[in-house]
C-alpha positions as CSV (number, residue, x, y, z in Angstrom):
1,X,-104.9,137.6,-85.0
2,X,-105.2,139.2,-88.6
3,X,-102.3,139.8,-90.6
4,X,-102.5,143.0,-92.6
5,X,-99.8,144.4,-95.4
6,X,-99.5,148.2,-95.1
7,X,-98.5,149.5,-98.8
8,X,-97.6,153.2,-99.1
9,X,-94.2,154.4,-100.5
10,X,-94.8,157.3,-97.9
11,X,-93.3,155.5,-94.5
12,X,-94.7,158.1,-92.2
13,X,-98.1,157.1,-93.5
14,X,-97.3,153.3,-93.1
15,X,-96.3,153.8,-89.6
16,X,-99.6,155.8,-89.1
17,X,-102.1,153.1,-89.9
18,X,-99.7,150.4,-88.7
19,X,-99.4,152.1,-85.2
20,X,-103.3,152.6,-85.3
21,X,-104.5,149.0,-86.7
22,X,-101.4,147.4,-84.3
23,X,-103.7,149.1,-81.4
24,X,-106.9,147.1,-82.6
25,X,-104.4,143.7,-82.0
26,X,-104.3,143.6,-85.7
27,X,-100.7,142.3,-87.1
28,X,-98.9,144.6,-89.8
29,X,-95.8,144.2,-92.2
30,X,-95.1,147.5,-94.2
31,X,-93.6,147.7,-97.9
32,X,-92.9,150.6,-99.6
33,X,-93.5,150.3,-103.0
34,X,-95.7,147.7,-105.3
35,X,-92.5,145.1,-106.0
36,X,-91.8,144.7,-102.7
37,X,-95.4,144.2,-101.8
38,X,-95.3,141.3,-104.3
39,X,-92.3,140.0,-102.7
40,X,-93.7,139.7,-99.5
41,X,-96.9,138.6,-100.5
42,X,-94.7,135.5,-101.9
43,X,-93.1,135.2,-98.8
44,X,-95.9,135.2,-96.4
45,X,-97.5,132.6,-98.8
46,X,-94.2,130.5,-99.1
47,X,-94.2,130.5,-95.4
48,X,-98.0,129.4,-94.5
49,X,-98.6,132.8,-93.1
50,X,-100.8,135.0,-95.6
51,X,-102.0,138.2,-95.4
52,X,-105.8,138.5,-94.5
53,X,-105.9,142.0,-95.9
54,X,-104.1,144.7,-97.4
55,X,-103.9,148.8,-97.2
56,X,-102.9,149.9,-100.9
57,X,-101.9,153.2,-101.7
58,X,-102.3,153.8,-106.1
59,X,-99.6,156.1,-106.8
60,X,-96.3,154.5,-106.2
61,X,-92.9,153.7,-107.6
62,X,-91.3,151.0,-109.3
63,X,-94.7,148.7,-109.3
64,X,-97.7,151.2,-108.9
65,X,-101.3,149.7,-107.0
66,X,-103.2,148.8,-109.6
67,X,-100.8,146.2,-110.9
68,X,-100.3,145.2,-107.2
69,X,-104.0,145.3,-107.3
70,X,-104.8,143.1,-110.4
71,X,-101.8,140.4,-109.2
72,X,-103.7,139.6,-106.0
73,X,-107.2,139.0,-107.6
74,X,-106.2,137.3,-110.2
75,X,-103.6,135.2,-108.0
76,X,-105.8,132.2,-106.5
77,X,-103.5,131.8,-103.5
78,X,-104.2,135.7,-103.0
79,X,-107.9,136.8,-104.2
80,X,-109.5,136.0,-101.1
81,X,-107.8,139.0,-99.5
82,X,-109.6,142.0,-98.6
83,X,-108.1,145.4,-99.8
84,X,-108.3,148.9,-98.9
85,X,-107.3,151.0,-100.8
86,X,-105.8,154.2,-99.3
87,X,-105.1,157.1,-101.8
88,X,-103.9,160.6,-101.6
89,X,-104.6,161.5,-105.0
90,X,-107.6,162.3,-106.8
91,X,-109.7,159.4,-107.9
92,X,-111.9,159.8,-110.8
93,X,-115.6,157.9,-110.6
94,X,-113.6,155.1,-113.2
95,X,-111.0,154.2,-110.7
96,X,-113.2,153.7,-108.0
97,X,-115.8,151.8,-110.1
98,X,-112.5,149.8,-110.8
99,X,-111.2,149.6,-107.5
100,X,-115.3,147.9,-106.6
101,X,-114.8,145.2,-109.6
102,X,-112.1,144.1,-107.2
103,X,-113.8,143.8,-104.4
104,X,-112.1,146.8,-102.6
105,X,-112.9,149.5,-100.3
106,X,-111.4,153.1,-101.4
107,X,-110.6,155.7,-98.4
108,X,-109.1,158.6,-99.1
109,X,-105.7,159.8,-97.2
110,X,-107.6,163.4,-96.3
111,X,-109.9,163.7,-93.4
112,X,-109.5,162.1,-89.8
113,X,-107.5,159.3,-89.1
114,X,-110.1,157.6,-86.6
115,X,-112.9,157.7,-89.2
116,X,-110.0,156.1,-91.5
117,X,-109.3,153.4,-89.2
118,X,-112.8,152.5,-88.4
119,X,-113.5,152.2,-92.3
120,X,-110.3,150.1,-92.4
121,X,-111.3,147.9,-89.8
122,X,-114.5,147.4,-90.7
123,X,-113.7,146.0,-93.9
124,X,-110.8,143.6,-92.4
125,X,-112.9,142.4,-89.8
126,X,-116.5,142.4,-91.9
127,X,-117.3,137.9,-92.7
């Protein structure tokens, strides 16, 4: 079963695409802001069990997404994982030529959730 960490520092929103991808038979964890996503990405490593993929929201406090973002790819233990990122606020043509260099998939937060989820799957489950 793939593992997925759900990074939003807006819980409702975690428990959305948790509720939807946990339908799929997709494991989730939730954190709510970048350092916390880094602590449990330690964790899960420390413990054998690694994330396959990640939902990243940008704008967040204490550790924001693209540091989150730049950790994991340039973390060997951690660049193999696929990312989504999931984004509420407006994302200039850099950011998401940026978000591409890392090998992510940008969705934004507006429009339906089952289009949102397919996209998201899609990319978790793509070889």
């Amino acid at each position: 079963m793939p593992r997925v960490l759900i990074v939003d520092d807006d819980p409702s929103v975690c428990r959305l695409v948790a509720d939807g991808l946990c339908e799929e038979g997709i494991e989730c964890d939730e954190a709510y802001h970048g350092e916390e996503a880094l602590r449990k990405l330690c964790q899960a490593t420390a413990e054998g069990r690694g994330y396959d993929a990640m939902v990243l929201d940008i704008v967040m406090p204490v550790i924001d997404g693209w540091h989150v973002l730049s950790a994991v790819k340039n973390n060997p233990l951690w660049s193999g994982m696929k990312v989504v990122v999931l984004t509420g606020h407006a994302t200039s043509d850099e950011d998401v030529a940026r978000i591409s260099e890392y090998n992510g998939v940008f969705v934004e937060k507006k429009g339906p959730f089952p289009h949102l989820l397919e996209v998201i799957l899609a990319r978790l489950l793509s070889k």
